[in-house]
Each structure stands twice: as structure tokens, then as C-alpha cells.
C-alpha positions as CSV (number, residue, x, y, z in Angstrom):
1,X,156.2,82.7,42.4
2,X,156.0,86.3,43.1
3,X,153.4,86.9,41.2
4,X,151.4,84.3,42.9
5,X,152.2,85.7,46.6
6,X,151.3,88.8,45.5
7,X,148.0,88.1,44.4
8,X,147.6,85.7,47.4
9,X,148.5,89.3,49.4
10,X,146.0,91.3,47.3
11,X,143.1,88.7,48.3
12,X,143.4,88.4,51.7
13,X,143.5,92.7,51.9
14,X,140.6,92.5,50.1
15,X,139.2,89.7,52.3
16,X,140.0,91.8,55.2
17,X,138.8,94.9,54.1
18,X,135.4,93.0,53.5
19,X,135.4,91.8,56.6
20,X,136.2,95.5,58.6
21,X,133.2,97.2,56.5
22,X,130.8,94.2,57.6
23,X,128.8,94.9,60.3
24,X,126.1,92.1,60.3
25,X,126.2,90.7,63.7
26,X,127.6,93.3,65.4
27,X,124.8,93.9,67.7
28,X,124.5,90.5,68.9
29,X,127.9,90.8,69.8
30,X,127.3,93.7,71.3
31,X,124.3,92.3,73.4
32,X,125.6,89.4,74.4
33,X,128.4,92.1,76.4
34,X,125.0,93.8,78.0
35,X,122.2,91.3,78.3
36,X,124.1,89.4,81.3
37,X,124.5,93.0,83.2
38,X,121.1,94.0,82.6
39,X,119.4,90.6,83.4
40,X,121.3,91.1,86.9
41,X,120.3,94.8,87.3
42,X,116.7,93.9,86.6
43,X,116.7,90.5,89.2
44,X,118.4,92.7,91.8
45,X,115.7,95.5,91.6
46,X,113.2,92.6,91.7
47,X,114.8,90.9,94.7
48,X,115.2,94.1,96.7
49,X,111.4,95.1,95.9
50,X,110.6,92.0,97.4
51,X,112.6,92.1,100.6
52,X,111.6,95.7,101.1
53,X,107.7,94.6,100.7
54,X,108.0,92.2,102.9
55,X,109.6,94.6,105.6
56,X,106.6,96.8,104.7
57,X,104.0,94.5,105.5
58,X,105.5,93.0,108.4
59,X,105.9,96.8,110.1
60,X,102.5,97.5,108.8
61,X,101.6,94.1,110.9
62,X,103.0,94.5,113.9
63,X,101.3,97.7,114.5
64,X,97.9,96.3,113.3
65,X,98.6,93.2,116.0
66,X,99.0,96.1,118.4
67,X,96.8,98.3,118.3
68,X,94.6,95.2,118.7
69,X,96.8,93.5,121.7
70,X,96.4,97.4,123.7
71,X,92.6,96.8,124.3
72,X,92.3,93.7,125.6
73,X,89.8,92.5,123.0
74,X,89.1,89.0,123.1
75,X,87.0,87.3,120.3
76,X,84.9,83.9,121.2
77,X,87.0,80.4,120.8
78,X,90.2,82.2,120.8
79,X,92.7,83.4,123.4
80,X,94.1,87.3,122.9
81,X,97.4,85.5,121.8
82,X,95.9,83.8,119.2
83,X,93.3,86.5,118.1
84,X,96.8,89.2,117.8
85,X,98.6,86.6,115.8
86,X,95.3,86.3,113.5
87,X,95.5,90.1,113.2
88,X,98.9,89.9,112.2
89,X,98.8,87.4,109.8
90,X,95.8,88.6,108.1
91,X,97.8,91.9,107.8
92,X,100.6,90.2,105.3
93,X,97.9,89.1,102.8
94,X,99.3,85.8,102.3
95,X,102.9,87.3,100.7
96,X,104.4,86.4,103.9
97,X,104.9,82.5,104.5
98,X,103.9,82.2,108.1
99,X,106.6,79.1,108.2
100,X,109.3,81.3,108.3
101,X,107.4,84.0,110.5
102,X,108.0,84.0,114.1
103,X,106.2,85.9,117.0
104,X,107.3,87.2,120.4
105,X,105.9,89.0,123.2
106,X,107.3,90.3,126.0
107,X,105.6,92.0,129.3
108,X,107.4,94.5,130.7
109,X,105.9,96.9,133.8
110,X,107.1,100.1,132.4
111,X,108.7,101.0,129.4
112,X,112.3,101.7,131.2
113,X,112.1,98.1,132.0
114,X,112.6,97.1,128.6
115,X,115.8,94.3,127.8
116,X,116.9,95.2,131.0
117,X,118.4,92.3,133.3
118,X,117.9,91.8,136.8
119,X,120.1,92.9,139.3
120,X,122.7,90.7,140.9
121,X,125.8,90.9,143.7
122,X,128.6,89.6,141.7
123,X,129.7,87.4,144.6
124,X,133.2,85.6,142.7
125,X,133.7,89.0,140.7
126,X,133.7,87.5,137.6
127,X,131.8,90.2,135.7
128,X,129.0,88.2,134.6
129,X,126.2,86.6,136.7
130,X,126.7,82.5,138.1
131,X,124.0,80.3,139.2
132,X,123.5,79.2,142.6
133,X,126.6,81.3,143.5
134,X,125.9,85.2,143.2
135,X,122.8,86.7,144.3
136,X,119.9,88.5,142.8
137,X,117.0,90.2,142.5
138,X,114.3,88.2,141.6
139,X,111.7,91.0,139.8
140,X,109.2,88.6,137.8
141,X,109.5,86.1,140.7
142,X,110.0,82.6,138.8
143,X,112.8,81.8,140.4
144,X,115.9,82.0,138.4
145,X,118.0,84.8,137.4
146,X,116.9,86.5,133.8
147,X,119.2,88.8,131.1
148,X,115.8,90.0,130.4
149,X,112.9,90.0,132.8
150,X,110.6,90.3,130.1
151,X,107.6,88.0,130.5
152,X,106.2,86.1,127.9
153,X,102.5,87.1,126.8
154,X,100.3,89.8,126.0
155,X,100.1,91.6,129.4
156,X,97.4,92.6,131.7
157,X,95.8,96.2,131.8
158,X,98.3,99.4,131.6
159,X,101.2,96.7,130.9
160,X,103.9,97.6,128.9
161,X,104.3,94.8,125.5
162,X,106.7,94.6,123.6
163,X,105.7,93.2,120.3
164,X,108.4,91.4,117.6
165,X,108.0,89.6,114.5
166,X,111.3,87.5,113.0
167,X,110.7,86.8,109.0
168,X,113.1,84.7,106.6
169,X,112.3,86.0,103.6
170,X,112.9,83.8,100.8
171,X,115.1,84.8,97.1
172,X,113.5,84.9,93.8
173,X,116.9,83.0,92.8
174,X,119.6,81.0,93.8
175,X,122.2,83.6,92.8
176,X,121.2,86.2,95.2
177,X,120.2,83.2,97.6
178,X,123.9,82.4,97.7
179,X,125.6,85.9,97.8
180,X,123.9,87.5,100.2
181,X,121.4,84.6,101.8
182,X,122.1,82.9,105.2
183,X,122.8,79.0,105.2
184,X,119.4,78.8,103.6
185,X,119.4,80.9,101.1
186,X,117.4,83.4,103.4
187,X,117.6,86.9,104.3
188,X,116.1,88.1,108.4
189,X,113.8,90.6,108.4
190,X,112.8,92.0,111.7
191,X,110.0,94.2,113.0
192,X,109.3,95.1,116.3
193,X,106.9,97.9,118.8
194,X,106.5,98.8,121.8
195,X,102.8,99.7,123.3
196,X,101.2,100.4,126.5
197,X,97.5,98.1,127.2
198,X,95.0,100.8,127.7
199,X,93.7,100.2,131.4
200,X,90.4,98.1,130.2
201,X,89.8,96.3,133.8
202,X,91.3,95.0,136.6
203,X,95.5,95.2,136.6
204,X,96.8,91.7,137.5
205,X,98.7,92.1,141.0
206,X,102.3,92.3,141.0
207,X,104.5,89.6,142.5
208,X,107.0,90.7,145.7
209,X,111.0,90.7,144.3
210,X,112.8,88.7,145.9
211,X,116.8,88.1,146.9
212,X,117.2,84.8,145.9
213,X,120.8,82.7,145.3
């Protein structure tokens, strides 16, 4: 009986000494520790390049839209709106999907005017502007109080525009889509300038302001 434990004893040391000086498969093991880390490290450098392109080409866009938009160029069968948005989207090359792209432009007379509001007596001292009870300065005379006078359009001669492109750029994949995404998987990407039309004609006349309720 003890002879029979001991060699049982003797095989399994040998067994296990096998077994320690056996390296066959350690590098898969060994990879399959790595690959996942790597994979991720190579994605995320992909997924950054892309979002950092795309911010690239939509700066590089929004000053090609305004350099255009500042001389009042106009081409035949197209408004300057339309011709500055061509401009723009020509400038992405087709790696920007112009469904997630949105364009703004704002008219401002001088460059201090920017994202300003429009004056107001705050009548019922609340701290914040109320229709139909405090008054205000009406400065881009439409008739209703503004956060932002700013009109829309691409201005007249020696206007002041503010140009601003909004892009949800899409994920290469769902992971990143999910961790760092909005609701759809998106990430914002926002360029924006700020140019003065080159006096090319006649400057469109200004409206009075207005105290208006």
C-alpha cells in the first residue's frame, strides 16, 4: 500500500515537473492578456484621428465659406446663402455627412455687438426680461425682445457675420459610440468665425431702435 502511494507521489512530481518546463502555449496565453488592450489602444487612436479630421475640415470650411461670404460674390441661379454653403461643403470633401452638419449666420453691425442682448428696464425686478411687461430696446427692429440681436443671413456691405458650423460626427464603433457618444452615439463638433463684408456696394440702411413693451 505504501509502496503504491509512493509511486502514485513520484508520478504526479514527475507529471508536474513536466508540466512547469512546458512552455507550448504560453504565448497565446500571454496574447490573449494583450490583444484586447491593444485592439482598444489602436480603435481609440483611430476614433480620435477621425474626430480630430473632422474638426480640421470643418475649421478649414468655415474660413473658406468666409472668405467667400466677405465679398459679396454671387454666382448665377444661386443666392449668396446658398453659394457660401456650396463653398463650405465642397471644403469637407465628402468626409463630412452634410445630414449631421448644420449652418448659422448671424449679422451683427459691429463686432462688439456680438451675442449681446438687447437692453431692457426690468420693470417687476425679477432679474430676467418678461414679455409685454418690461421694456426694451428694440435694435434690429422686429418687434420682440432678443438674448441675441443677431440677424439671420449673410449681411450687407461692411456688416459684421458671424459664421458657425454644428457637426455630429459619427463613431467607427459602438463601444466608443456608447462611452463617450451623446444619445446617438454622436460626438458635437463646432466651428465658428467671425468676418467683416468688405464694403463691395451700397450698405443696406439701418432701422431706427425703438422702446417698445
Amino acid at each position: 500500500m505504501n509502496m503504491a502511494n509512493e509511486l502514485r507521489k513520484r508520478r504526479m512530481g514527475c507529471l508536474f515537473a513536466n508540466l512547469k518546463k512546458d512552455e507550448k502555449g504560453a504565448a497565446l496565453i500571454e496574447a490573449a492578456f494583450v490583444l484586447p488592450t491593444l485592439l482598444l489602444m489602436i480603435i481609440g487612436t483611430l476614433e480620435i484621428g477621425g474626430v480630430m479630421l473632422s474638426n480640421t475640415l470643418l475649421e478649414g470650411a468655415i474660413a473658406d465659406a468666409s472668405r467667400q461670404g466677405i465679398t459679396g460674390y454671387t454666382v448665377d441661379g444661386m443666392t449668396r446663402e446658398e453659394y457660401i454653403t456650396q463653398v463650405l461643403e465642397d471644403s469637407t470633401f465628402g468626409f463630412i455627412k452634410l445630414d449631421n452638419l448644420v449652418i448659422t449666420n448671424k449679422v451683427y453691425d459691429s463686432f462688439t455687438e456680438i451675442a449681446t442682448a438687447e437692453p431692457y428696464t426690468d420693470v417687476d425686478e425679477d432679474g430676467s426680461y418678461t414679455n409685454g411687461v418690461d421694456s426694451f430696446t428694440d435694435l434690429n427692429c422686429n418687434n420682440h425682445w432678443d438674448s441675441d440681436i443677431g440677424e439671420s443671413g449673410v449681411g450687407g456691405p461692411g456688416a459684421v457675420v458671424v459664421y458657425t458650423a454644428e457637426y455630429d460626427a459619427d463613431f467607427l464603433t459602438g463601444f466608443f459610440a456608447q462611452a463617450i457618444g451623446d444619445e446617438d452615439g454622436r460626438i458635437r463638433i463646432e466651428a465658428s468665425t467671425a468676418v467683416k463684408n468688405e464694403p463691395y456696394g451700397s450698405p443696406t440702411a439701418d432701422c431706427s431702435p425703438q422702446v417698445k413693451t
